[in-house]
C-alpha positions as CSV (number, residue, x, y, z in Angstrom):
1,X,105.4,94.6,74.4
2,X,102.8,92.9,76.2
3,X,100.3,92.5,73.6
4,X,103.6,91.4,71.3
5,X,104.6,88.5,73.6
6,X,100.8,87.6,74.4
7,X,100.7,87.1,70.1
8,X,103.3,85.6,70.1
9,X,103.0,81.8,68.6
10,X,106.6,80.3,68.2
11,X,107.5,82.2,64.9
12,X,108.8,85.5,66.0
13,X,112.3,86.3,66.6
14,X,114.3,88.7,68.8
15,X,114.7,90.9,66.0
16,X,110.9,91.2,65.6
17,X,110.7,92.1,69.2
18,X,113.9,94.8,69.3
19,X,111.4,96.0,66.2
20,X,108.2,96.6,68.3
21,X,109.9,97.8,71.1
22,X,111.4,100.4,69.4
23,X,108.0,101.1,67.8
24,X,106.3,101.6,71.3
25,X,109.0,102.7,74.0
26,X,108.2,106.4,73.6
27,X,104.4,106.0,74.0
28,X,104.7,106.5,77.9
29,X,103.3,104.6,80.3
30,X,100.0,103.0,80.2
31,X,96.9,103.3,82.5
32,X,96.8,100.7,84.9
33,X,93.6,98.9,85.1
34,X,91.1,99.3,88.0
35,X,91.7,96.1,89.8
36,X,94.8,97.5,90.5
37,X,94.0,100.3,93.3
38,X,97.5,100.3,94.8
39,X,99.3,100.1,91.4
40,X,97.9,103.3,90.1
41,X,98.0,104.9,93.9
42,X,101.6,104.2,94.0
43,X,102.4,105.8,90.4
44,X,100.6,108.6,91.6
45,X,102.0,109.3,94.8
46,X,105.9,109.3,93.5
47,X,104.8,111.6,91.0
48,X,103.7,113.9,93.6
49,X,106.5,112.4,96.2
50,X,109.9,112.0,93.9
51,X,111.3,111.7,96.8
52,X,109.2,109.7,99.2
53,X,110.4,106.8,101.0
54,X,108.6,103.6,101.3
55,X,107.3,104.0,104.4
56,X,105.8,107.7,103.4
57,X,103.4,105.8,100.8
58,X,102.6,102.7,102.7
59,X,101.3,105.6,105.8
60,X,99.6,107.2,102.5
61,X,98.0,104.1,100.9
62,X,96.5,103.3,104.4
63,X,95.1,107.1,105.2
64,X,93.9,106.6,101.6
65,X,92.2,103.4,102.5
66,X,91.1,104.2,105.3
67,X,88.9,106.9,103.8
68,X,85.4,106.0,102.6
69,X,85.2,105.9,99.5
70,X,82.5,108.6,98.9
71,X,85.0,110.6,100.6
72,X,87.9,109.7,98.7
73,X,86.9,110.2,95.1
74,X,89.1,109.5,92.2
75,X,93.1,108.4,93.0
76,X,93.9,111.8,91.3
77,X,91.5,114.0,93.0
78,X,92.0,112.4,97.0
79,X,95.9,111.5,97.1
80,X,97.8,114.9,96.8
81,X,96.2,115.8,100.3
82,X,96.9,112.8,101.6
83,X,100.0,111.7,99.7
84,X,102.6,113.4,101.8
85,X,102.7,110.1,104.6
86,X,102.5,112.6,106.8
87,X,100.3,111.1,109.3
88,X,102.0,110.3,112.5
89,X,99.7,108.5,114.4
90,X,99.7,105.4,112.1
């Protein structure tokens, strides 16, 4: 829908966009671009933490970014042992 709207010059109609989005709704999610760390960390971490309050992934993100990030790899590879917000002392 993005890239629809972005196009978009002043001739399409609702019915044009009802179209495309019915064209693309079932195509999941897409990947959220690298500039946006805490985007994709949050995606991840209530996938792992259905769940998980707010606080329980703010205490994450910060362990997270508090890790080097030689240490912390990939979003996918670091956050399930640090996804749980378990951290008290923070």
């Amino acid at each position: 829908m993005r890239d629809f709207f972005a196009a978009a010059d002043g001739t399409t109609t609702l019915g044009d966009a009802e179209r495309v989005w019915h064209e693309t709704r079932d195509r999941g999610p897409d990947e959220i671009g690298g500039q946006f760390e805490l985007n994709r960390f949050t995606r991840h971490w209530h996938e792992q933490n259905p769940g998980g309050s707010r606080e329980q992934l703010m205490r994450a993100w910060a362990a997270y970014r508090d890790t080097p990030m030689d240490v912390r790899g990939k979003i996918s590879a670091t956050v399930t042992s640090s996804v749980r917000g378990d951290h008290a002392d923070r």
